[in-house]
N, C-alpha and C positions, 0 to 999 in steps of 0.2 A: 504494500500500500504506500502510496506516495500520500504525501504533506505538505501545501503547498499553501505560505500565508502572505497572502496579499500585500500584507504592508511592507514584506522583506521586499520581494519583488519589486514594487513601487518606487521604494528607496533604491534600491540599485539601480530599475532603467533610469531613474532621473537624477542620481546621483547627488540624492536631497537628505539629508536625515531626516529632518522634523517633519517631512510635508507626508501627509496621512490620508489625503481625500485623492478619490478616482475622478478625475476632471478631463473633460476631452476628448474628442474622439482618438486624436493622435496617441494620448498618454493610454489610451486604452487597447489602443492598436499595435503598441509598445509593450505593454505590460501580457496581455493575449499574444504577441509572438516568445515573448521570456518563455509563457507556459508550455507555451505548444516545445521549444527547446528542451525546456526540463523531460515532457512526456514520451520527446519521440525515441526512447532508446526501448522501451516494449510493447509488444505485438497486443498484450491484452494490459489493463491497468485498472485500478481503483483510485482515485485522488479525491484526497477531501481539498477541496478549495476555500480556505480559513479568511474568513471576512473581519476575524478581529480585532485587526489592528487598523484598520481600515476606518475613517471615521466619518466622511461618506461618500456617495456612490450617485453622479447624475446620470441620464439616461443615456447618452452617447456612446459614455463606458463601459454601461450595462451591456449596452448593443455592442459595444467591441468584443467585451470583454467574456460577456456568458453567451449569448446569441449566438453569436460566430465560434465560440468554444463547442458552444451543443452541438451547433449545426455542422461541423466539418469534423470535430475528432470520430464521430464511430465510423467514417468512412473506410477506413483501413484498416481497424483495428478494434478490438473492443473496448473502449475507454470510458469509465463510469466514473460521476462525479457524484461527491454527498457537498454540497456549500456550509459551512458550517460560522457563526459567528455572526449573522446578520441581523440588523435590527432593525425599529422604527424608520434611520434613517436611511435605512439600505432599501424597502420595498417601494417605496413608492416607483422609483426608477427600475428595479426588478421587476416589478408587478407587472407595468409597462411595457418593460421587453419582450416578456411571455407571452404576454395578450397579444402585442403584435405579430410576434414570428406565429402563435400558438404552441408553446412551446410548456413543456414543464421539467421541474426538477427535483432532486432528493435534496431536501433539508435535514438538519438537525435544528432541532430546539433547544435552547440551553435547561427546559425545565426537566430534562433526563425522562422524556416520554419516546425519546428514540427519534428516529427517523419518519420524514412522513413528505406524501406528494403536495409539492402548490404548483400552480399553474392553469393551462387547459388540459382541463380531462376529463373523460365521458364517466359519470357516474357509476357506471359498469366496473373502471380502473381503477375510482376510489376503493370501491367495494374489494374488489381482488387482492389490490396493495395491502389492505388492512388483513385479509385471509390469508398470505403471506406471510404477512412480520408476524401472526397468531402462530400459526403451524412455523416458521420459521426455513421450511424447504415444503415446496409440495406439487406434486404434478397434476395438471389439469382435470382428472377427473376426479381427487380429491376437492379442489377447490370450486369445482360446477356442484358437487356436492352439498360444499360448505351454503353456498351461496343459493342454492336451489332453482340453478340454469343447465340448459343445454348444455353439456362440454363442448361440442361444433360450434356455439356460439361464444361461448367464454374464450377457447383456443385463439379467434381472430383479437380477441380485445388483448392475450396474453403477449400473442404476438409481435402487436401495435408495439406495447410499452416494451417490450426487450429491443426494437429494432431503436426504438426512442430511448436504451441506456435506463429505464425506469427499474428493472427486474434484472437480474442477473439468470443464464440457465446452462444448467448442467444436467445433457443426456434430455429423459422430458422431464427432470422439476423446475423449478422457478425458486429463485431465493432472493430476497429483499436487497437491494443497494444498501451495504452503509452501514447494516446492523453488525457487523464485524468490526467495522470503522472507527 
């Protein structure tokens, strides 16, 4: 698992110590190739993306920074993210970005409730995501079970979120982003 906090990053593309806010499309397009650097030496990956040192975040950045991270790293490779340290002053510009692209991502909460999806997601995903992190690994006709759906119907929605970095899968189970994390 990689570890990856924002503020270090920041500070060294701009070669700032004190400065702590994501501003810019440039500084975000800066800081989003650092990452992509650090990432590209394996084939599959988990990264928490640490927002705590981070003190805040406009939408430009967000769009550098998480958008274009979501949207191009699982192209080669499998690369999962959990964002981890976000607050008040982090979502409004993340909320933003999601909505836009329709995008969603793995959070951590700091109130030790684990992991959990925000973004766009079909009701269906909420549902699955939460019968995941319950059972903690489980394959599609355990969770059509849980849920009390078609498995042929559940399967397309599982599918969706692993191709979208949501779910992790090993063989046919599915296992939550992040709760190892």
């Amino acid at each position: 698992m990689n570890h990856i906090d924002l503020g270090v990053v920041l500070r060294q593309t701009l070669s700032a110590n004190l400065y702590s806010n994501l501003v810019t499309r440039p500084t975000g397009a800066a800081v989003r190739t650092q990452i992509e650097a650090l990432l590209a030496a394996s084939e599959r990956s988990l990264t928490v993306i640490d927002f705590s040192h981070v003190a805040m975040i406009d939408f430009s950045c967000a769009d550098e920074v998480i958008a274009k991270l979501l949207l191009t790293s699982g192209r080669d490779r499998e690369a999962y993210f959990v964002f981890r340290g976000m607050t008040d002053d982090h979502w409004d510009a993340v909320e933003a970005v999601l909505e836009r692209h329709g995008l969603a991502l793995v959070v951590e909460r700091e109130s030790g409730r684990g992991v959990e999806l925000v973004g766009v997601l079909e009701e269906r995903e909420r549902r699955a995501f939460q019968a995941i992190k319950r059972r903690g690994r489980a394959e599609c006709w355990e969770l059509a079970g849980d849920l009390g759906e078609p498995e042929s119907d559940l399967r397309g929605a599982l599918d969706r979120m692993w191709r979208r970095r949501l779910i992790m899968r090993a063989g046919d189970a599915y296992m939550p982003v992040g709760e190892v994390a």
